[in-house]
C-alpha positions as CSV (number, residue, x, y, z in Angstrom):
1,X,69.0,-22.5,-9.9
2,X,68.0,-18.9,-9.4
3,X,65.4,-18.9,-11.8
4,X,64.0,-22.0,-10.3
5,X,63.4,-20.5,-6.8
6,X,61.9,-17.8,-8.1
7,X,59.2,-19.8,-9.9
8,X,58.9,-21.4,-6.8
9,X,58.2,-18.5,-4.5
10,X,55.8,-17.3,-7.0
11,X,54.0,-20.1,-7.2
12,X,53.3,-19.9,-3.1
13,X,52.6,-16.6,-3.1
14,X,50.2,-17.5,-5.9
15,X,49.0,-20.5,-4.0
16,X,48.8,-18.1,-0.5
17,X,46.8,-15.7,-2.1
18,X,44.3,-17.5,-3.6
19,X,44.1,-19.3,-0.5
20,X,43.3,-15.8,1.5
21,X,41.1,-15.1,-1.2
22,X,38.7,-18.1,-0.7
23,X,38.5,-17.6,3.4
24,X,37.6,-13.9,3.0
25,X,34.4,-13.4,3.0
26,X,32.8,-10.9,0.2
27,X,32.8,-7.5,1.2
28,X,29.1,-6.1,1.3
29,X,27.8,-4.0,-1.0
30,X,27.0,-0.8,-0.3
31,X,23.5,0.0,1.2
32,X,21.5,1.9,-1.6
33,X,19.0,5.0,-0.3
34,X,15.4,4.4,-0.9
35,X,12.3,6.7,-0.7
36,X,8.7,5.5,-0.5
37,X,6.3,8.6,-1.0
38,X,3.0,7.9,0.8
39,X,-0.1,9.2,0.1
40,X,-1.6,10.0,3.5
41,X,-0.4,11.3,7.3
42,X,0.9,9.1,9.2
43,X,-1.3,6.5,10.6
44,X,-1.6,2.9,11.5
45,X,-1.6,2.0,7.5
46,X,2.2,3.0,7.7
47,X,2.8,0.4,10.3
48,X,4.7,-2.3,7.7
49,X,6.5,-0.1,5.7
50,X,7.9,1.5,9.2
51,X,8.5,-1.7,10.2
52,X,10.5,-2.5,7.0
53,X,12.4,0.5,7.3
54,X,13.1,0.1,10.8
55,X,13.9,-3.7,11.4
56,X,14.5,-5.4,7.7
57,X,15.7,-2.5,4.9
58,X,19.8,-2.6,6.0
59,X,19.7,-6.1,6.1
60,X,18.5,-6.1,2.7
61,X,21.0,-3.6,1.6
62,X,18.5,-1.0,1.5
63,X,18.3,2.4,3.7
64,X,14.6,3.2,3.1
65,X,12.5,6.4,4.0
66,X,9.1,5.9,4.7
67,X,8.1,9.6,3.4
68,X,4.4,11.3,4.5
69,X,1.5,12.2,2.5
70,X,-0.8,14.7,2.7
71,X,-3.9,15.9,1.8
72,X,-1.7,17.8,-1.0
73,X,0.5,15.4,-2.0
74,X,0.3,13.0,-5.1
75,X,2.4,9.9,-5.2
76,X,1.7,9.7,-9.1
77,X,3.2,13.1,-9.6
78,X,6.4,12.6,-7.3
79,X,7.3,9.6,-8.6
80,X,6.8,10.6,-12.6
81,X,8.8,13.2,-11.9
82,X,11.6,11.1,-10.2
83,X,11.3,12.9,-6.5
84,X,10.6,9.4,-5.2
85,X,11.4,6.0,-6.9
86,X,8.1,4.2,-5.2
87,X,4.6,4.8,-3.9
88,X,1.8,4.4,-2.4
89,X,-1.6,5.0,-3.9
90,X,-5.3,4.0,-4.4
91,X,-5.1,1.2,-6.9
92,X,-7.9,2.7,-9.3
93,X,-5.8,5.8,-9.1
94,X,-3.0,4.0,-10.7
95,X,-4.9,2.7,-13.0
96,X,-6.3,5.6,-14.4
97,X,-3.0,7.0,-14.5
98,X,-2.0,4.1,-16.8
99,X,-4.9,4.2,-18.8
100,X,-4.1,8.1,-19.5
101,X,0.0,6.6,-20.5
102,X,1.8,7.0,-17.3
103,X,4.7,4.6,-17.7
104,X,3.8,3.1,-14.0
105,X,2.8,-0.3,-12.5
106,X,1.9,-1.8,-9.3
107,X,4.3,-4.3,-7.5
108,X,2.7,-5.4,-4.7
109,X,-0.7,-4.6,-3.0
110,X,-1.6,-2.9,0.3
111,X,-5.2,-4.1,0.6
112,X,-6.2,-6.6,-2.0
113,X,-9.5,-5.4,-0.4
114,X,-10.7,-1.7,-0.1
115,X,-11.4,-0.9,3.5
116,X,-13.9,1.4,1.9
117,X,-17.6,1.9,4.4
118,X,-20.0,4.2,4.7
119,X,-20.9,5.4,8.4
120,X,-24.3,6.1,9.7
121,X,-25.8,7.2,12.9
122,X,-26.8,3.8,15.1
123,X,-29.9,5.7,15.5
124,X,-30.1,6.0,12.0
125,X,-33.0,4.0,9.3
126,X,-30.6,3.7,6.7
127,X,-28.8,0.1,6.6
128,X,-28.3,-0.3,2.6
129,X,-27.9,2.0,-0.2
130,X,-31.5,2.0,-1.1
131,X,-32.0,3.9,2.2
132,X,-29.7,6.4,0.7
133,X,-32.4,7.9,-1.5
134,X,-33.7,11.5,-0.1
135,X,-30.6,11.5,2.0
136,X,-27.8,14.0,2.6
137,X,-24.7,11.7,1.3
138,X,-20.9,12.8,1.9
139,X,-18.6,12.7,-0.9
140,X,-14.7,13.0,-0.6
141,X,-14.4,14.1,-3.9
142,X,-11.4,12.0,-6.1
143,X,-10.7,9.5,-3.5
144,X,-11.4,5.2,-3.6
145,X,-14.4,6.1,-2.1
146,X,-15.7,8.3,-4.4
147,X,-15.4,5.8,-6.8
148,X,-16.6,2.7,-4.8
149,X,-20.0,4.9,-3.9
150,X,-20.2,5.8,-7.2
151,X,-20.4,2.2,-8.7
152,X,-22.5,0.6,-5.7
153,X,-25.2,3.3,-6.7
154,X,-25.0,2.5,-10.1
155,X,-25.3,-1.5,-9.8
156,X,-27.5,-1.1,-7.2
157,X,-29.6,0.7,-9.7
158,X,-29.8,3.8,-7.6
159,X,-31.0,7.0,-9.2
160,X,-28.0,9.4,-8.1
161,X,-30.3,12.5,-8.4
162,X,-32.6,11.3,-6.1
163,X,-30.0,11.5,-3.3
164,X,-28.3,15.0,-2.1
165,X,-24.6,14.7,-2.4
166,X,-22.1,16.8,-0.5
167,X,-18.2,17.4,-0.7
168,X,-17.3,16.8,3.1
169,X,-13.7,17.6,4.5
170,X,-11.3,15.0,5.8
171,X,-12.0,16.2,9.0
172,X,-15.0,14.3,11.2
173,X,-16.9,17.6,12.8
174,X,-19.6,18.0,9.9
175,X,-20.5,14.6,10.5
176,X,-20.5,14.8,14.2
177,X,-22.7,18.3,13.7
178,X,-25.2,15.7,11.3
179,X,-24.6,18.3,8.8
180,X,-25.3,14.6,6.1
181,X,-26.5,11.7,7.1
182,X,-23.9,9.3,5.4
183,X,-19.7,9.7,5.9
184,X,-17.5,7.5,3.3
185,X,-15.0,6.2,5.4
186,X,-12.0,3.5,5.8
187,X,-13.0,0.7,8.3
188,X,-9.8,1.5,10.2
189,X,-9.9,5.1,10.4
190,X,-13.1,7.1,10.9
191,X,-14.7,4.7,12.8
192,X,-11.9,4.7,15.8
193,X,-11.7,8.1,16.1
194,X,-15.6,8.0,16.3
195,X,-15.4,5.6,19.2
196,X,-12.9,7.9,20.7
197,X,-15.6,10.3,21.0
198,X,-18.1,7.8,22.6
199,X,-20.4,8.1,19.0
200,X,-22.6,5.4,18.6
201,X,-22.4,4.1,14.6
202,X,-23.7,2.3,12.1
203,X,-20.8,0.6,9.2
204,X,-22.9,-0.2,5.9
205,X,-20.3,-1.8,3.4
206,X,-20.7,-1.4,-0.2
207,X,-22.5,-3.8,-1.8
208,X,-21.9,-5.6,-5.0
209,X,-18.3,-3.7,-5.5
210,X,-14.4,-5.2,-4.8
211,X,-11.8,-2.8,-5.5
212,X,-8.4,-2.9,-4.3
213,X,-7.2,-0.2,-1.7
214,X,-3.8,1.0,-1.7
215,X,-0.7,-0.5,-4.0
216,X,3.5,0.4,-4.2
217,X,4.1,0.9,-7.5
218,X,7.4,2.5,-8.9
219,X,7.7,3.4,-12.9
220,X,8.5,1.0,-15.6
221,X,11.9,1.9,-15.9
222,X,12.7,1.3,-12.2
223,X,11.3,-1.5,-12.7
224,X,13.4,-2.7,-15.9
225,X,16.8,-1.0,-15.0
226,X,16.5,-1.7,-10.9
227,X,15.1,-5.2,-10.9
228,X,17.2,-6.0,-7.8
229,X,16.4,-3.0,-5.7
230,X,12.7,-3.5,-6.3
231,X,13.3,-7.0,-5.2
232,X,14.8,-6.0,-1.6
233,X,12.2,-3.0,-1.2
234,X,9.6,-5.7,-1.7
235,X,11.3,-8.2,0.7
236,X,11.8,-5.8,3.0
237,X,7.9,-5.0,2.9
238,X,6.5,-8.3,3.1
239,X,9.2,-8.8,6.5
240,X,7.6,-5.8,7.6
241,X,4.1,-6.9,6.9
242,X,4.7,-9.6,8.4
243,X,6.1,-8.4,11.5
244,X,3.3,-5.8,12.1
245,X,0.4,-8.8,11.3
246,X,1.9,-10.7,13.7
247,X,3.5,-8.3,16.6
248,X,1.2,-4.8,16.1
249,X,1.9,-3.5,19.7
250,X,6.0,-3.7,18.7
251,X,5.0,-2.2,14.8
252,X,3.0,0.9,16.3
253,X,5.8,1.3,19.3
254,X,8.1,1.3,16.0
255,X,5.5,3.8,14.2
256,X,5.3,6.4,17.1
257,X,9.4,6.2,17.0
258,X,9.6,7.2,13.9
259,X,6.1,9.8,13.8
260,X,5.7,10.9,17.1
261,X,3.0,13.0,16.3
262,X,0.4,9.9,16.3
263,X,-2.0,9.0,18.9
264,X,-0.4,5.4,19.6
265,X,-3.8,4.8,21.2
266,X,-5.5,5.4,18.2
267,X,-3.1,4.1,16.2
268,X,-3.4,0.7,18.1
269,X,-6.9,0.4,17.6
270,X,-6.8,1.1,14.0
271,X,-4.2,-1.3,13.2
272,X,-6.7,-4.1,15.4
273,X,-9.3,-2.9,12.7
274,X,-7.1,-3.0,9.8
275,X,-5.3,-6.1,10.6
276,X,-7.4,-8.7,7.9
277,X,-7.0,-5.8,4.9
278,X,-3.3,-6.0,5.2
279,X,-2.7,-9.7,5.3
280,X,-3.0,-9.9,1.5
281,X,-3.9,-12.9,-0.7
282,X,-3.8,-16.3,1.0
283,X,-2.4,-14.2,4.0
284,X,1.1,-13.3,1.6
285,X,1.3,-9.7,2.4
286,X,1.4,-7.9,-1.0
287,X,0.0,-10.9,-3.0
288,X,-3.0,-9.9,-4.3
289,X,-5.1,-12.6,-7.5
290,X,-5.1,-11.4,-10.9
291,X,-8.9,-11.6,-10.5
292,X,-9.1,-8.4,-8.3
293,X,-7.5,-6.4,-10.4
294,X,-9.6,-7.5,-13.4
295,X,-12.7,-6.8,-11.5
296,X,-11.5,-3.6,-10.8
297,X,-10.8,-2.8,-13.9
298,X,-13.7,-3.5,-15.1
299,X,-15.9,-1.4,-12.4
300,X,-13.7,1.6,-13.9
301,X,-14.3,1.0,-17.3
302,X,-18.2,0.5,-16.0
303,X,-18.0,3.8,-14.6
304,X,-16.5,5.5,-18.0
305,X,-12.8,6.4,-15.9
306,X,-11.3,4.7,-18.4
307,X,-12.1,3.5,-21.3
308,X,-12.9,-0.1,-22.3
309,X,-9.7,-2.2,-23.1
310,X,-7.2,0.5,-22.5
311,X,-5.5,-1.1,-20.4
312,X,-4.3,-4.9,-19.7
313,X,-3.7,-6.4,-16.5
314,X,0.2,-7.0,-17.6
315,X,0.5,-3.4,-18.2
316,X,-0.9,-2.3,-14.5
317,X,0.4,-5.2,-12.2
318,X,4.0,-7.1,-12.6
319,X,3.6,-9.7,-9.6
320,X,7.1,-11.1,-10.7
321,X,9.3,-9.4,-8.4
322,X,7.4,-10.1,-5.6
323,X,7.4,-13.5,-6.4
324,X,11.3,-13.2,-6.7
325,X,10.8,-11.5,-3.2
326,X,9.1,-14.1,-1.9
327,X,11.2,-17.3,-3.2
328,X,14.6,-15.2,-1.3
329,X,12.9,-15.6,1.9
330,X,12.0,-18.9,1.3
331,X,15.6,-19.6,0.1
332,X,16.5,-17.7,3.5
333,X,13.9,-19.9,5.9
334,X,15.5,-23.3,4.7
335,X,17.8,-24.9,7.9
């Protein structure tokens, strides 16, 4: 008899716990510390990955840092050397870094399109490349726009030599002081700070060239051993994209919280400017068609920064966790 009520308590303590068990809820997992190295100061650009940090990161289990660049800085460098597990940098730069063996690949895409221009003078006579020739040209010397100028000349069958090209500084004043003729600039950038100053300007874009802008990318081992933490990051970008695309006075309010060194005014009209660059393909923030990349690609191999065929398009872009990204949300969005 004794043993009997003992197999019978056990039993409802059995059956009680796995009762409790059912109507208590998983507890979370713990949020996981993320760094994303950027390339530049703080500016509009930053406006959806401060927005992911800010709003979307701790509800994906992430605590992400939204770390500034500098003039200084290389995202390629910090990230090979494990300082930072993502970054942000021009895609041709990543490229080339690939072609050379860096064990690195893109997973999602800033600007499917550069917001590479070149600035003029309104008073100016130059309004294409051709008008280049016996001009004073600035170059900013390793950059996308180095690059982008470099290939527009060349298709544009433009005799480099017959134009006189100088290194120019980050820094506005040597244009202002029509020190050259022609500035490289980013369509957001340059020209607000130029309308700032009340300068009247001219935008040429480059003709006959598509190259991405910027891209995250982490390194192929991240991306292999921490499939589900590049997954959230990327969620937690494209909610932050989002948000900025569609609310930028709330994204740059967030921006200014977190950098208060920026000119929200600025800022405000840069992000106005930028606004179509960072909508991505099809307006999916960080989707960007296998296409642009392989026409990118190929303008570096046509400029001799890489060789031809050293690297694939599987080896520089893996779209796959942004896809996985994207199908969560989707998952999320169902009533």
């Amino acid at each position: 008899m004794n043993v009997l009520r003992t197999l019978t308590i056990v039993a409802l303590c059995a059956g009680l716990l796995a009762a409790c068990s059912k109507s208590v809820p998983d507890a979370p997992s713990a949020v996981q510390a993320v760094s994303l190295q950027q390339e530049w100061i703080p500016y509009s650009g930053y406006a959806g990955e401060v927005a992911a940090s800010r709003r979307f990161a701790a509800k994906n289990g992430l605590q992400l840092t939204v770390v500034a660049g500098s003039e200084q800085v290389d995202p390629i460098k910090l990230v090979l050397a494990g300082t930072a597990k993502f970054g942000v940098v021009g895609g041709d730069l990543l490229v080339a870094a690939i072609a050379k063996g860096a064990p690195l690949v893109a997973i999602g895409v800033v600007n499917e399109q550069s917001p590479t221009v070149f600035l003029v003078d309104a008073q100016s006579h130059i309004r294409t490349p051709r008008d280049f020739v016996g001009q004073k040209v600035g170059i900013l010397p390793g950059t996308n726009t180095e690059r982008i100028y470099q290939l527009m000349m060349q298709r544009a069958g433009i005799d480099r030599a017959t134009v006189q090209e100088i290194p120019v500084p980050f820094d506005l004043q040597t244009f202002l002081l029509k020190q050259y003729a022609v500035r490289p600039a980013f369509i957001f950038d340059e020209p607000v700070s130029l309308e700032q100053k009340k300068v009247a300007y001219r935008i040429i874009k480059p003709e006959g060239v598509a190259f991405l802008g910027t891209v995250y990318f982490t390194t192929r081992d991240t991306l292999t051993r921490e499939r589900p933490t590049v997954v959230r990051l990327l969620k937690s970008l494209v909610q932050g994209w989002q948000f900025a695309l569609h609310a930028p006075n709330d994204a740059v309010a967030d921006l200014a919280a977190s950098f208060p060194e920026i000119d929200r005014a600025r800022e405000s009209r840069a992000l106005e400017l930028g606004l179509p660059y960072f909508a991505g393909a099809a307006g999916k923030p960080l989707q960007c068609n296998d296409a642009a990349w392989k026409t990118m690609i190929s303008g570096l191999e046509e400029l001799k920064v890489i060789a031809p065929q050293s690297v694939t398009l599987d080896q520089v872009w893996a779209p796959a966790a942004l896809q996985d990204a994207y199908n969560q949300l989707a998952q999320e969005s169902k009533p």
